[in-house]
PDBQT receptor file of N, H, CA, C and O in Angstrom, charges set to zero:
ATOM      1  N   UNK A   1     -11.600  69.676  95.644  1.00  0.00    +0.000 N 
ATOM      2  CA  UNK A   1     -11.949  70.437  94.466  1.00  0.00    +0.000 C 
ATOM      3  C   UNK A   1     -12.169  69.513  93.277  1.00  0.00    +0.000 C 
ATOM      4  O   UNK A   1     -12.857  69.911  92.336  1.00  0.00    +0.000 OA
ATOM      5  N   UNK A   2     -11.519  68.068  93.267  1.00  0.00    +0.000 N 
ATOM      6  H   UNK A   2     -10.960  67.745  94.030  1.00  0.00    +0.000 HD
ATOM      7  CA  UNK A   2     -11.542  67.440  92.185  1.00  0.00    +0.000 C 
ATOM      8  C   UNK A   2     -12.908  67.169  91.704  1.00  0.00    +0.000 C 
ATOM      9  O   UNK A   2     -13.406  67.311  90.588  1.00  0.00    +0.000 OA
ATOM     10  N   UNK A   3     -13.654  66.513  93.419  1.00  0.00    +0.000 N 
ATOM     11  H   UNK A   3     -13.249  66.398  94.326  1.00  0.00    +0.000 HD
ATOM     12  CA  UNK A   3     -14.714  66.626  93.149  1.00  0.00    +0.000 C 
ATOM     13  C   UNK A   3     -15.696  67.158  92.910  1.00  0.00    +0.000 C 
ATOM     14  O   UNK A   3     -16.568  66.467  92.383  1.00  0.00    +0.000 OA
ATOM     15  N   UNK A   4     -15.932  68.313  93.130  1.00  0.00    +0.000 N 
ATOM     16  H   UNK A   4     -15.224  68.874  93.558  1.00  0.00    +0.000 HD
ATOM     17  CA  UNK A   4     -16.724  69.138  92.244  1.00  0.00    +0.000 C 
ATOM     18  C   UNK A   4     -16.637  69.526  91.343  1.00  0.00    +0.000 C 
ATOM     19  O   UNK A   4     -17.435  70.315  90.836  1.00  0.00    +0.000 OA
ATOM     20  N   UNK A   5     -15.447  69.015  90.753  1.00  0.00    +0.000 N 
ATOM     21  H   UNK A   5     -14.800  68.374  91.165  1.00  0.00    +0.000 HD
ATOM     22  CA  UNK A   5     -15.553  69.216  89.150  1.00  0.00    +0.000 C 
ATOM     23  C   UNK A   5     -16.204  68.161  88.487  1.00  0.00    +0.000 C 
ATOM     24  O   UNK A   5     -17.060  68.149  87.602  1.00  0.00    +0.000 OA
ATOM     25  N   UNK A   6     -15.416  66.985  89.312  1.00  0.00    +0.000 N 
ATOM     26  H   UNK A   6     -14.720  66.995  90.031  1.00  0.00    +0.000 HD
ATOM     27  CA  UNK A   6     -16.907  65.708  88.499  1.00  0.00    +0.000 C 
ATOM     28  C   UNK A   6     -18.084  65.504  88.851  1.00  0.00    +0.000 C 
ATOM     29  O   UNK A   6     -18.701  64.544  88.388  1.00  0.00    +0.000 OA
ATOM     30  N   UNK A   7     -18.738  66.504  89.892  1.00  0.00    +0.000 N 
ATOM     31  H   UNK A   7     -18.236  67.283  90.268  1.00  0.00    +0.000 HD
ATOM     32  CA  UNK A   7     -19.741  66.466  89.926  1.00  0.00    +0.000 C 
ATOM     33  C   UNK A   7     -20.492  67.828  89.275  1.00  0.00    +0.000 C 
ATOM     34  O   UNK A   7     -21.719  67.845  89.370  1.00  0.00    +0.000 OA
ATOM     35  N   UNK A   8     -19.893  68.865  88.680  1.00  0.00    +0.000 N 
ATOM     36  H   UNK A   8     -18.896  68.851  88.603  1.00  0.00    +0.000 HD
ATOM     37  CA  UNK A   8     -19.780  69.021  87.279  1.00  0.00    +0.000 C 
ATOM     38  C   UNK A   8     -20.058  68.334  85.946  1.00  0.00    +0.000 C 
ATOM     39  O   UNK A   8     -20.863  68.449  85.022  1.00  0.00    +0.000 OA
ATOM     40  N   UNK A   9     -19.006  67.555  86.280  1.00  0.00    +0.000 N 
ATOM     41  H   UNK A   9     -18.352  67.461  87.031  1.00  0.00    +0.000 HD
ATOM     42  CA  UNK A   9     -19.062  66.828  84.599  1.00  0.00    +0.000 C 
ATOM     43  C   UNK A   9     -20.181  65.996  84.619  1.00  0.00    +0.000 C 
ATOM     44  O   UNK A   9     -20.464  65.636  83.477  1.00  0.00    +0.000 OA
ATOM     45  N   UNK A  10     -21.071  65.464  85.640  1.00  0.00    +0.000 N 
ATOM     46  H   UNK A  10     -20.841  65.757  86.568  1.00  0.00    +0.000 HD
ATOM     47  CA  UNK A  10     -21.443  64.817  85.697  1.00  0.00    +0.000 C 
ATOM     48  C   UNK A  10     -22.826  65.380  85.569  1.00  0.00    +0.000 C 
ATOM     49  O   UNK A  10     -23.654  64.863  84.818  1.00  0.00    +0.000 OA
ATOM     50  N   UNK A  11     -23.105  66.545  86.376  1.00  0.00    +0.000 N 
ATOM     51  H   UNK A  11     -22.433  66.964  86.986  1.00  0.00    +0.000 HD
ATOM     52  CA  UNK A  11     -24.655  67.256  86.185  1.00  0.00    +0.000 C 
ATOM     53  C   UNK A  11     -24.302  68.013  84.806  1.00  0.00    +0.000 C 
ATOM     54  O   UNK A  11     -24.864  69.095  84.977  1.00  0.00    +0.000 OA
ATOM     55  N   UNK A  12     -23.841  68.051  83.847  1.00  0.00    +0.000 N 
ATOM     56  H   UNK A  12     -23.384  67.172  83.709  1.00  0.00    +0.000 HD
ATOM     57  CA  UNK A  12     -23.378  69.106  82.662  1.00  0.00    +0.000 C 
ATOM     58  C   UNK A  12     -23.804  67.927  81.526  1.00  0.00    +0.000 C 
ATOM     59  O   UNK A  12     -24.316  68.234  80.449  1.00  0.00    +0.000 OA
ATOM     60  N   UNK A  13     -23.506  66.477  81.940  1.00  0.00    +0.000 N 
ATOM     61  H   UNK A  13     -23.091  66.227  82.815  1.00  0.00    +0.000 HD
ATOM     62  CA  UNK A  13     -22.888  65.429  81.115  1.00  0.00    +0.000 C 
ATOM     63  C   UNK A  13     -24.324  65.301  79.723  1.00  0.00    +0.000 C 
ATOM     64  O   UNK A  13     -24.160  65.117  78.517  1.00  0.00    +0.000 OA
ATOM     65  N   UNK A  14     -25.508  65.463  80.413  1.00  0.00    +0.000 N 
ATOM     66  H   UNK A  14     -25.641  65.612  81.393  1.00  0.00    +0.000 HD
ATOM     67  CA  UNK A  14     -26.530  65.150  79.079  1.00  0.00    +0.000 C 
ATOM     68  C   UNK A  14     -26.744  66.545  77.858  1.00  0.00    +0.000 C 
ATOM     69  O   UNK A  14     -27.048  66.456  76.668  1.00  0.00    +0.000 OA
ATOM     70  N   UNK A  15     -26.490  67.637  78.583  1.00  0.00    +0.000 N 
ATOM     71  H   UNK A  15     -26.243  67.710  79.549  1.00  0.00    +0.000 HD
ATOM     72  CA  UNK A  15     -26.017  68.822  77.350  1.00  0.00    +0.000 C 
ATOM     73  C   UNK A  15     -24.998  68.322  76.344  1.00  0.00    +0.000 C 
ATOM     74  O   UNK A  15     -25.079  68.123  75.132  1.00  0.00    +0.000 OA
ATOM     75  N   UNK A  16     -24.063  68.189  77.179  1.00  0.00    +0.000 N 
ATOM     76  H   UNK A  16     -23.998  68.352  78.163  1.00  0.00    +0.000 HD
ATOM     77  CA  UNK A  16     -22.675  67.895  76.497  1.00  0.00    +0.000 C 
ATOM     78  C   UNK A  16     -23.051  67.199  75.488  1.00  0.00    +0.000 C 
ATOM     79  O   UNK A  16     -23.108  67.816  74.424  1.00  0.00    +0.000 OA
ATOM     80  N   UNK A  17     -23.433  65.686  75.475  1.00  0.00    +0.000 N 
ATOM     81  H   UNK A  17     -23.387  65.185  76.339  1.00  0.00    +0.000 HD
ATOM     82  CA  UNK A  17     -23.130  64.560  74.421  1.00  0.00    +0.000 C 
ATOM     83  C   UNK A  17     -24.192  65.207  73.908  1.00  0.00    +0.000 C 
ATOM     84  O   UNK A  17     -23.903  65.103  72.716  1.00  0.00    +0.000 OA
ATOM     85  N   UNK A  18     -25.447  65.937  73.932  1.00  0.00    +0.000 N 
ATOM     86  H   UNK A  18     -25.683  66.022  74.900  1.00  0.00    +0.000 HD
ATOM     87  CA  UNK A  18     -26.634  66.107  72.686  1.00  0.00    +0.000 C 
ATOM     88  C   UNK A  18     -26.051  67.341  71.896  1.00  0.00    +0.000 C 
ATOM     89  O   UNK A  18     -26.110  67.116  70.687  1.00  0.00    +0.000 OA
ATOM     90  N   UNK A  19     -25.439  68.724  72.227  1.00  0.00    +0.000 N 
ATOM     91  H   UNK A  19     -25.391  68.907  73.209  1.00  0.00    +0.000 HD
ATOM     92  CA  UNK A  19     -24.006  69.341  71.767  1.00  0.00    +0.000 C 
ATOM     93  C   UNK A  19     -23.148  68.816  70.729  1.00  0.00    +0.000 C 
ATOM     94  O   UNK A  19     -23.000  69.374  69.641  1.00  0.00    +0.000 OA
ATOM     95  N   UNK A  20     -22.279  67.159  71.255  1.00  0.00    +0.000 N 
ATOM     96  H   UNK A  20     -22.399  66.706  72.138  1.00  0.00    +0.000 HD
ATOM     97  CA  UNK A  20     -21.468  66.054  70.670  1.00  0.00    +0.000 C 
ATOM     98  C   UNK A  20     -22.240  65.495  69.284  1.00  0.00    +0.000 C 
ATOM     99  O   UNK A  20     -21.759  65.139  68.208  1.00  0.00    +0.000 OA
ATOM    100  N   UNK A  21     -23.501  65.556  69.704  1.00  0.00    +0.000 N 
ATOM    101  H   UNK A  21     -23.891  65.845  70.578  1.00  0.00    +0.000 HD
ATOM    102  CA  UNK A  21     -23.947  64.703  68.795  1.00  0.00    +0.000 C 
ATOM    103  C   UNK A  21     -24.518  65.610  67.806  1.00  0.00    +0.000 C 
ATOM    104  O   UNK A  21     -24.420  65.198  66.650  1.00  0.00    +0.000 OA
ATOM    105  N   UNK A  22     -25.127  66.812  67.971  1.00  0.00    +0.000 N 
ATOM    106  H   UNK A  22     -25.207  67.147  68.909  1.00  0.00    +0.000 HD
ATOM    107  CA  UNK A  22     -25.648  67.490  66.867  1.00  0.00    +0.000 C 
ATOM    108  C   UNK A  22     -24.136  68.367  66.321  1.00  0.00    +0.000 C 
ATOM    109  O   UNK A  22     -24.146  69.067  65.309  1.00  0.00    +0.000 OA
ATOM    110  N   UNK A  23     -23.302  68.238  66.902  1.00  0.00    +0.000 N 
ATOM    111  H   UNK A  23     -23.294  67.669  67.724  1.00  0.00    +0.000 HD
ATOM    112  CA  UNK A  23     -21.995  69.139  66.102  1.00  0.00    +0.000 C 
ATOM    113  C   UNK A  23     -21.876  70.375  66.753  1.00  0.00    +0.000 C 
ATOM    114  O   UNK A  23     -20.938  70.939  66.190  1.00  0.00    +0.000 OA
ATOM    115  N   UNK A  24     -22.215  70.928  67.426  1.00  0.00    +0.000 N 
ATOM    116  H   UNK A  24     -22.977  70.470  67.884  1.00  0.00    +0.000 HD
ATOM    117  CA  UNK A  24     -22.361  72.493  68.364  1.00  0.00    +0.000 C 
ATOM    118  C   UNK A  24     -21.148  72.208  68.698  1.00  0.00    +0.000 C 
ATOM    119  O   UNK A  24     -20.694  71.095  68.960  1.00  0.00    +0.000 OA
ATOM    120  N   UNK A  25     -20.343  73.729  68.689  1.00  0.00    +0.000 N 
ATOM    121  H   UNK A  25     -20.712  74.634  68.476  1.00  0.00    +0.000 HD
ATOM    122  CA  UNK A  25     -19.641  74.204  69.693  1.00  0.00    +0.000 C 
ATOM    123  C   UNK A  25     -19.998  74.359  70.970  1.00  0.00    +0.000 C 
ATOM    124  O   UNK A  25     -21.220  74.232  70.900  1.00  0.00    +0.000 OA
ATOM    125  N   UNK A  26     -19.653  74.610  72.442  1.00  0.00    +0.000 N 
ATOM    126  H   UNK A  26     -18.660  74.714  72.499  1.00  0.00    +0.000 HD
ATOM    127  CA  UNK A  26     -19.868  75.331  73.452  1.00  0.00    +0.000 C 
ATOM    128  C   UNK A  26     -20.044  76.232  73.176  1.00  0.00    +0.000 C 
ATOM    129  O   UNK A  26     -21.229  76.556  73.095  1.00  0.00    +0.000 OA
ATOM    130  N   UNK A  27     -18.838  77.389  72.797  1.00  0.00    +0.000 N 
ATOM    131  H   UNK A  27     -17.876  77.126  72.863  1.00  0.00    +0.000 HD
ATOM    132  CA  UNK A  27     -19.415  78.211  72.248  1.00  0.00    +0.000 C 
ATOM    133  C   UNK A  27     -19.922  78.755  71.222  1.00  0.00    +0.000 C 
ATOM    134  O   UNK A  27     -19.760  79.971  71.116  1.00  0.00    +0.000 OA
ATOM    135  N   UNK A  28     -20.654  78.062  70.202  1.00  0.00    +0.000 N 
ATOM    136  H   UNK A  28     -20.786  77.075  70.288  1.00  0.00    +0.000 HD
ATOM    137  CA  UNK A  28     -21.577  78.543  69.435  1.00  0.00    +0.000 C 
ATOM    138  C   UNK A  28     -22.624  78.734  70.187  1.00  0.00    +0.000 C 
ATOM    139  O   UNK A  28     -23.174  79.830  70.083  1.00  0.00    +0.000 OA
ATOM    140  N   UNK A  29     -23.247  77.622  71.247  1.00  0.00    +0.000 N 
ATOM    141  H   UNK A  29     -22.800  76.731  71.331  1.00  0.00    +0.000 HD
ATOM    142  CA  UNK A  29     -24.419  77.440  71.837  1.00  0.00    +0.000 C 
ATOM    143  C   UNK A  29     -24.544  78.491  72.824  1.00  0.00    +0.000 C 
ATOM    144  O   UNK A  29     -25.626  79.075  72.890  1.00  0.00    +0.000 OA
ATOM    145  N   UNK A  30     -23.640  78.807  73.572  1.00  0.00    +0.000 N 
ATOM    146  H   UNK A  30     -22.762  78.332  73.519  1.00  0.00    +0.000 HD
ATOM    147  CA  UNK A  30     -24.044  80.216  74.470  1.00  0.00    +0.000 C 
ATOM    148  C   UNK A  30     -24.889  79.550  75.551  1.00  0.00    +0.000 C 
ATOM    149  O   UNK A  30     -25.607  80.291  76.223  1.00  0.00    +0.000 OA
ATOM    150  N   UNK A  31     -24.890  78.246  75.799  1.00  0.00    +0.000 N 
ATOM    151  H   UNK A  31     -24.307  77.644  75.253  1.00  0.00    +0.000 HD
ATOM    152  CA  UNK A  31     -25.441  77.607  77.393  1.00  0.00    +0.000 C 
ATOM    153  C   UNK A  31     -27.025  77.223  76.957  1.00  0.00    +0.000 C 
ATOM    154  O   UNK A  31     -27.545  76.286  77.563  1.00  0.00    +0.000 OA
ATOM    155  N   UNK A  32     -27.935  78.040  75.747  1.00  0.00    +0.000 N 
ATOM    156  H   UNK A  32     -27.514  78.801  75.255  1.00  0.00    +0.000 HD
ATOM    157  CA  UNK A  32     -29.028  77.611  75.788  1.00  0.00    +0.000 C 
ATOM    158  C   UNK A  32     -29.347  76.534  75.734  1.00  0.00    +0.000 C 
ATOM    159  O   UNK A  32     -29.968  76.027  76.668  1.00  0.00    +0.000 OA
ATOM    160  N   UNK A  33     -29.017  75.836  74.611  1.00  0.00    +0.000 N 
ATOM    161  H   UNK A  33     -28.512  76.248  73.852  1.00  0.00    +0.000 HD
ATOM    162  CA  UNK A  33     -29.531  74.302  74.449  1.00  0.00    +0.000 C 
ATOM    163  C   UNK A  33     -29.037  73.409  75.053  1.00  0.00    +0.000 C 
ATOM    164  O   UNK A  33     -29.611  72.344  74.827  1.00  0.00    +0.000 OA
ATOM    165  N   UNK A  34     -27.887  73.311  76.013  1.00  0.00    +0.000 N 
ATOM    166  H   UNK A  34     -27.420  74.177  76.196  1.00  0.00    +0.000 HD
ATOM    167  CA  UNK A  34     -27.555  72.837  76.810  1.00  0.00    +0.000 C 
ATOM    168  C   UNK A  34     -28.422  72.820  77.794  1.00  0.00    +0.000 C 
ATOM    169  O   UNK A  34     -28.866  71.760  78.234  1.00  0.00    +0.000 OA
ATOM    170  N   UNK A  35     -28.764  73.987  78.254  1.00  0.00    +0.000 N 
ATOM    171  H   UNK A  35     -28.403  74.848  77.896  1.00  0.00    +0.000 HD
ATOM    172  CA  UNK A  35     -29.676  74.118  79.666  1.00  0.00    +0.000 C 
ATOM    173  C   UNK A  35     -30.779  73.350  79.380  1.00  0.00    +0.000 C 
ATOM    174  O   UNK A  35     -31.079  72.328  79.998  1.00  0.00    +0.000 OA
ATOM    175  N   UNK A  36     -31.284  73.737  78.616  1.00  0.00    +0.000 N 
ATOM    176  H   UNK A  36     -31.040  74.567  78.114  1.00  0.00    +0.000 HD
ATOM    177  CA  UNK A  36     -32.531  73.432  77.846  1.00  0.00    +0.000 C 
ATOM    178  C   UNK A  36     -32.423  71.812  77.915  1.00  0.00    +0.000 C 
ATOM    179  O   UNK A  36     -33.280  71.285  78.624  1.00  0.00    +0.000 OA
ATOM    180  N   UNK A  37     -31.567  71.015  77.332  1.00  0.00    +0.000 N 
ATOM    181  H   UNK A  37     -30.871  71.443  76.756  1.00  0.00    +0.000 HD
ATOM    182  CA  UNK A  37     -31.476  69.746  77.871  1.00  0.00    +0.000 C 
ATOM    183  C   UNK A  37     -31.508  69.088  78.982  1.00  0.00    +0.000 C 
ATOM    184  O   UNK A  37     -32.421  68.379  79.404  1.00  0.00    +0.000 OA
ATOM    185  N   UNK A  38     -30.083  69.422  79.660  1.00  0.00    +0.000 N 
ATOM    186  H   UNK A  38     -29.341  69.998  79.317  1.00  0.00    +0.000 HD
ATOM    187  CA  UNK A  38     -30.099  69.377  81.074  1.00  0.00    +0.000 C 
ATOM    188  C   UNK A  38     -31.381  69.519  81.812  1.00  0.00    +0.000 C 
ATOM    189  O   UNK A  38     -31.690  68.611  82.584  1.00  0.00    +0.000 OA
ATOM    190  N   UNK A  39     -32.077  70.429  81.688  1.00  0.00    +0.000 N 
ATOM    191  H   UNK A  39     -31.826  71.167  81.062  1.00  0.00    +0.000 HD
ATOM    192  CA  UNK A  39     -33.213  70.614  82.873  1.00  0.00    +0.000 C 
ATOM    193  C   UNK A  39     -34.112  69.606  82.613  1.00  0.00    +0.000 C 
ATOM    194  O   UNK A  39     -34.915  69.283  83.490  1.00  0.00    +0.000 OA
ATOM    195  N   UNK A  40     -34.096  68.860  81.150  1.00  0.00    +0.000 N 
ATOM    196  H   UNK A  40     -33.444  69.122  80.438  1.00  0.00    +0.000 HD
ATOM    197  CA  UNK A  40     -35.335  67.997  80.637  1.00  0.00    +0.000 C 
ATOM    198  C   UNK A  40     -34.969  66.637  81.567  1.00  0.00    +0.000 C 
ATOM    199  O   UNK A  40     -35.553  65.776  82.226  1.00  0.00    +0.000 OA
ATOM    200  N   UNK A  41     -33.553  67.045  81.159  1.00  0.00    +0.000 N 
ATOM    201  H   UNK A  41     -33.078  67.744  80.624  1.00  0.00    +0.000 HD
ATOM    202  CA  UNK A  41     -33.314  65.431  81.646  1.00  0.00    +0.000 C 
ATOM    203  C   UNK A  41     -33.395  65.101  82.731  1.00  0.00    +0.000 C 
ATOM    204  O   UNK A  41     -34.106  64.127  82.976  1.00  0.00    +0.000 OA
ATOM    205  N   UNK A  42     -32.617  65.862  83.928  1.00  0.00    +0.000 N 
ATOM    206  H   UNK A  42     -32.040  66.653  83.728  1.00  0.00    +0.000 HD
ATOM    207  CA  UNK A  42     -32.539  66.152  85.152  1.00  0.00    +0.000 C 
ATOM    208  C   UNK A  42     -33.849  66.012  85.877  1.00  0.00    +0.000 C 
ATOM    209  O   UNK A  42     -34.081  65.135  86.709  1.00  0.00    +0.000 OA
ATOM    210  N   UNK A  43     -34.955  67.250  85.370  1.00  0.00    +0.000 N 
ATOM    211  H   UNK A  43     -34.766  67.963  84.694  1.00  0.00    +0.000 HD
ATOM    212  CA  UNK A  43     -36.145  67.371  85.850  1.00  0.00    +0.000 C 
ATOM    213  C   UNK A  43     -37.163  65.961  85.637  1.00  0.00    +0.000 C 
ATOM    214  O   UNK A  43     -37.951  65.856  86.576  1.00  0.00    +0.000 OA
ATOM    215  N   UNK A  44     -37.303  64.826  84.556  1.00  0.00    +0.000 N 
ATOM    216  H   UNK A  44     -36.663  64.911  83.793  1.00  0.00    +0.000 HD
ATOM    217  CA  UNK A  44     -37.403  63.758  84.825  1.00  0.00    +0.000 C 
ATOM    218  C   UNK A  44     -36.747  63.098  85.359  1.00  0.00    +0.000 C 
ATOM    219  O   UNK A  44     -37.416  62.086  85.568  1.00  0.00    +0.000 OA
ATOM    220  N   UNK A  45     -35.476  62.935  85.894  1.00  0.00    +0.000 N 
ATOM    221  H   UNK A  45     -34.932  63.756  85.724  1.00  0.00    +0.000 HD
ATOM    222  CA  UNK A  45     -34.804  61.607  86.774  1.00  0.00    +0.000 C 
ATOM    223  C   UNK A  45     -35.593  62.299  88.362  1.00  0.00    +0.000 C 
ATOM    224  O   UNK A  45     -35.976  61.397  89.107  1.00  0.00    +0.000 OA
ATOM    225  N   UNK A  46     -35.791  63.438  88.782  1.00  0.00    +0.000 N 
ATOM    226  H   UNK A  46     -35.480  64.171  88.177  1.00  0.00    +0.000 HD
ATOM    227  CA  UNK A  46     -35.860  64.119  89.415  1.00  0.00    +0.000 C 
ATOM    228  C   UNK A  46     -37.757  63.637  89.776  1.00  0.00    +0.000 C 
ATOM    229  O   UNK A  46     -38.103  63.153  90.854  1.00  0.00    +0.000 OA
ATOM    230  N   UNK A  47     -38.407  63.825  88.996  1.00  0.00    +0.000 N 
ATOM    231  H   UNK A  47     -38.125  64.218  88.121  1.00  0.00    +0.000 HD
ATOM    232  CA  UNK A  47     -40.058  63.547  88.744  1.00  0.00    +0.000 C 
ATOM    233  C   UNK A  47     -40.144  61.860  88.995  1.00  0.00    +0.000 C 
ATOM    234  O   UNK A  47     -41.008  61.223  89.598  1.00  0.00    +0.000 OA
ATOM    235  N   UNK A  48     -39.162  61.481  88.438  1.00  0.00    +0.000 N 
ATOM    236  H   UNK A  48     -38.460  61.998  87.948  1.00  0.00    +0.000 HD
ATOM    237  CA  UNK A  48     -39.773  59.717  88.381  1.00  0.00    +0.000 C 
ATOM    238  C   UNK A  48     -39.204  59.349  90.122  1.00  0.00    +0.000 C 
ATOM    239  O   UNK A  48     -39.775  58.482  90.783  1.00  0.00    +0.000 OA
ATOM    240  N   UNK A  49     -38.063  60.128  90.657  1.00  0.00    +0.000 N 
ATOM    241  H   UNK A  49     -37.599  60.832  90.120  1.00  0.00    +0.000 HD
ATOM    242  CA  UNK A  49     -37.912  59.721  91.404  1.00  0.00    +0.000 C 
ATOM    243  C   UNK A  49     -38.622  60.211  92.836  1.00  0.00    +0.000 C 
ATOM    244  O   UNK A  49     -38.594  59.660  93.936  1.00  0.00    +0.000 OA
ATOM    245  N   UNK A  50     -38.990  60.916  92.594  1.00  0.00    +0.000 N 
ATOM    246  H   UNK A  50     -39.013  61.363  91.700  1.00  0.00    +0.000 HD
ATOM    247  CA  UNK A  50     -40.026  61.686  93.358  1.00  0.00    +0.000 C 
ATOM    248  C   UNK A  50     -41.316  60.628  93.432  1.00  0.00    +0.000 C 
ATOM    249  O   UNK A  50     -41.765  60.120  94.460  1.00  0.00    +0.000 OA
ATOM    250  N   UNK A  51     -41.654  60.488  92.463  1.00  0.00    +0.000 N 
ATOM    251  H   UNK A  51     -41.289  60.900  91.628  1.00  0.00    +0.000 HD
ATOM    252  CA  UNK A  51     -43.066  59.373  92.358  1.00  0.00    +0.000 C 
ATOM    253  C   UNK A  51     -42.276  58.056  93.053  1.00  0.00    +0.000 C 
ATOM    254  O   UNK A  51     -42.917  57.402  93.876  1.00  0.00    +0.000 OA
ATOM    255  N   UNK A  52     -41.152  57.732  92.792  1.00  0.00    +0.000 N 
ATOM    256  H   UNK A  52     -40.632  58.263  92.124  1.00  0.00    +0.000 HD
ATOM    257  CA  UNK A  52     -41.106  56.416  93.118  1.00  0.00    +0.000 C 
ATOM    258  C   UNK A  52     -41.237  56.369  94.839  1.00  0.00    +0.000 C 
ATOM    259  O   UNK A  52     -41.593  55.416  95.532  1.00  0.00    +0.000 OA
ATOM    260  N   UNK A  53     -40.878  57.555  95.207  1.00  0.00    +0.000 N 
ATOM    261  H   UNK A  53     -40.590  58.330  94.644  1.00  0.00    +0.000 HD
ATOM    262  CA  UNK A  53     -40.839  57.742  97.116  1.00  0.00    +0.000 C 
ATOM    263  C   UNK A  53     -41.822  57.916  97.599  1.00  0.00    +0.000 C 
ATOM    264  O   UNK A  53     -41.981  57.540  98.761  1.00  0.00    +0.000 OA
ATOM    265  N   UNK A  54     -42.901  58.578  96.867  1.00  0.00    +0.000 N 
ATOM    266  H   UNK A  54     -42.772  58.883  95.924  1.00  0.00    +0.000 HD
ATOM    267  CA  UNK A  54     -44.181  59.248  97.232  1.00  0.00    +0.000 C 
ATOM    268  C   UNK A  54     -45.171  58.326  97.097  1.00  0.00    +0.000 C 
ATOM    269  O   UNK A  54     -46.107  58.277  97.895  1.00  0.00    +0.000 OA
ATOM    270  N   UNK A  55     -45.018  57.311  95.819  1.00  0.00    +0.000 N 
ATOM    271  H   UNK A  55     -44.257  57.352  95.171  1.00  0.00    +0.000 HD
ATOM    272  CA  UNK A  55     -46.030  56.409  95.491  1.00  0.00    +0.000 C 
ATOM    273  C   UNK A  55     -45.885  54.870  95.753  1.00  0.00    +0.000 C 
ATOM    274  O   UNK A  55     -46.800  54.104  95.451  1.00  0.00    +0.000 OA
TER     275      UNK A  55
């Protein structure tokens, strides 16, 4: 179980610090701009690495 919590913290981790850094609560944010990050970030490590296998 431990580990899926850090692998949690770990897929959660680029919301979090942009959250950290603009001053947001968790819950002020209500998951949007979090997600909203996360998927940016994710979905490029995700794209470049895709190209790097494919190309």
């Amino acid at each position: 179980m431990r580990f899926l919590e850090m692998l949690l913290d770990v897929f959660l981790f680029p919301g979090n610090l942009m959250l950290r850094k603009c001053g947001i609560s968790v819950e002020e944010d209500g998951g949007l701009f979090r997600s909203f990050i996360n998927m940016c970030v994710w979905g490029a490590v995700s794209l470049a690495l895709a190209m790097y296998i494919l190309l």
